[in-house]
C-alpha positions in Angstrom: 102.0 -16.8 85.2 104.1 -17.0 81.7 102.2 -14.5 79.5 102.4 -13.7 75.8 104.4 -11.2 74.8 100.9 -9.4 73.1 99.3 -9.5 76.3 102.3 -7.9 78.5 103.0 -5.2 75.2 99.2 -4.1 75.6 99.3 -4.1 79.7 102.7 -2.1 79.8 101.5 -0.1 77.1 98.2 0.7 78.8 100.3 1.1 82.4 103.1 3.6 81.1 100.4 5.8 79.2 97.9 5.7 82.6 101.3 6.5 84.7 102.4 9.7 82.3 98.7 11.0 82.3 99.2 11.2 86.1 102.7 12.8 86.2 101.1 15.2 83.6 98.0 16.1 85.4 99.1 19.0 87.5 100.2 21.1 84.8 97.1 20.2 82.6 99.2 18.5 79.9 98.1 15.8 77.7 100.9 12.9 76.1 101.3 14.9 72.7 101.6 18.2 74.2 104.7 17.5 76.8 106.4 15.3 73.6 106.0 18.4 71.5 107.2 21.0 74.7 110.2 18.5 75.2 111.3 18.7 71.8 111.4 22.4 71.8 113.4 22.6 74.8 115.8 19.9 73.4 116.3 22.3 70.3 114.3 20.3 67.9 111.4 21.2 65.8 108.3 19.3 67.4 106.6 19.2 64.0 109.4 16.9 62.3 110.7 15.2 66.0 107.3 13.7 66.4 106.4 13.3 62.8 105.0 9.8 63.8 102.0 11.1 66.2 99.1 12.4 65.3 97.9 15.6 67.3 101.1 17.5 67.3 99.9 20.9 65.5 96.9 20.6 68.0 99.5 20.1 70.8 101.6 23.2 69.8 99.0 25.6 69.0 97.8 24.8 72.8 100.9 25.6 74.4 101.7 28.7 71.9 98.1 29.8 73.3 99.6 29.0 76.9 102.9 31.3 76.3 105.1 28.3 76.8 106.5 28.3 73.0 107.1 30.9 70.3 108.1 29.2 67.3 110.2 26.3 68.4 111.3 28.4 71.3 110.4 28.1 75.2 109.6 31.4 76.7 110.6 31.7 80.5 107.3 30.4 81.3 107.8 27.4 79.1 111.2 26.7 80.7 109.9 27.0 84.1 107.2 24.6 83.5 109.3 22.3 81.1 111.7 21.8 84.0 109.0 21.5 86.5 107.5 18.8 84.1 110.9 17.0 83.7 111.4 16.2 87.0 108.0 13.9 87.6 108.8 12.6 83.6 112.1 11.7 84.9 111.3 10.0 88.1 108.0 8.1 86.0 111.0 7.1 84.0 113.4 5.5 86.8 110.1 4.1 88.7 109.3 2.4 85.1 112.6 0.9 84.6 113.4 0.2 88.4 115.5 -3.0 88.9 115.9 -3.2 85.1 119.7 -3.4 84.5 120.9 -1.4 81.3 121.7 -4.1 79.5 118.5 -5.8 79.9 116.8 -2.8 79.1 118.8 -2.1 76.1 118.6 -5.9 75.1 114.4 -5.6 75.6 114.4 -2.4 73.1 116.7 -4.3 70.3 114.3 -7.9 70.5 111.0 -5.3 70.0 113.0 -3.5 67.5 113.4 -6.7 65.5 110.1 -8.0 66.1 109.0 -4.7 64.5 110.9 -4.9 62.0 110.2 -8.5 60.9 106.3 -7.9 61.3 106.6 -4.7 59.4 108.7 -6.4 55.9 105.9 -9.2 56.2 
């Protein structure tokens, strides 16, 4: 079945968010709060990496209150579960993108990047 491109954006969408919320589940993380973990780890301020979302302040006073972050930090505890966490976000990663070939993948991400941007000057 040939379907349109809103259709499969809104299926993936819904699939990729349902498949996180599972890798997530064991260490009680929500979306938001393993973006906002990530970015600390990867040296960034969470506040200005994922100044797009909404929820982050939420997201970082819950894992400040968990001992995971101090500042834009990760205690031991946060690196323990960060890399813990990595792991299933990596393999939800290759199991999303499995028998994609780079260059399609990279090709898919520049024609929604255009479509965005054409949709977003009209």
């Amino acid at each position: 079945m040939n379907r349109r491109i809103g259709f499969l954006l809104k299926h993936v969408h819904a699939l990729l968010e349902d498949t996180m919320a599972r890798a997530l589940h064991d260490h009680d993380l929500s979306r938001r709060q393993w973006q906002a973990l990530n970015a600390v780890a990867e040296g960034d301020d969470p506040y200005e990496a994922l100044k797009a979302f909404d929820g982050v302040g939420d997201a970082v006073r819950e894992l400040t209150a968990r001992g995971w972050i101090t500042g834009t930090t990760l205690t031991d505890e946060g690196k323990t579960v960060h890399a813990a966490v990595l792991d299933r976000v990596t393999e939800f990663r290759r199991l999303a993108t499995e028998g994609v070939s780079t260059q399609d993948y990279q090709t898919t991400l520049a024609v929604l990047n255009q479509m965005a941007a054409n949709l977003e000057a009209a």
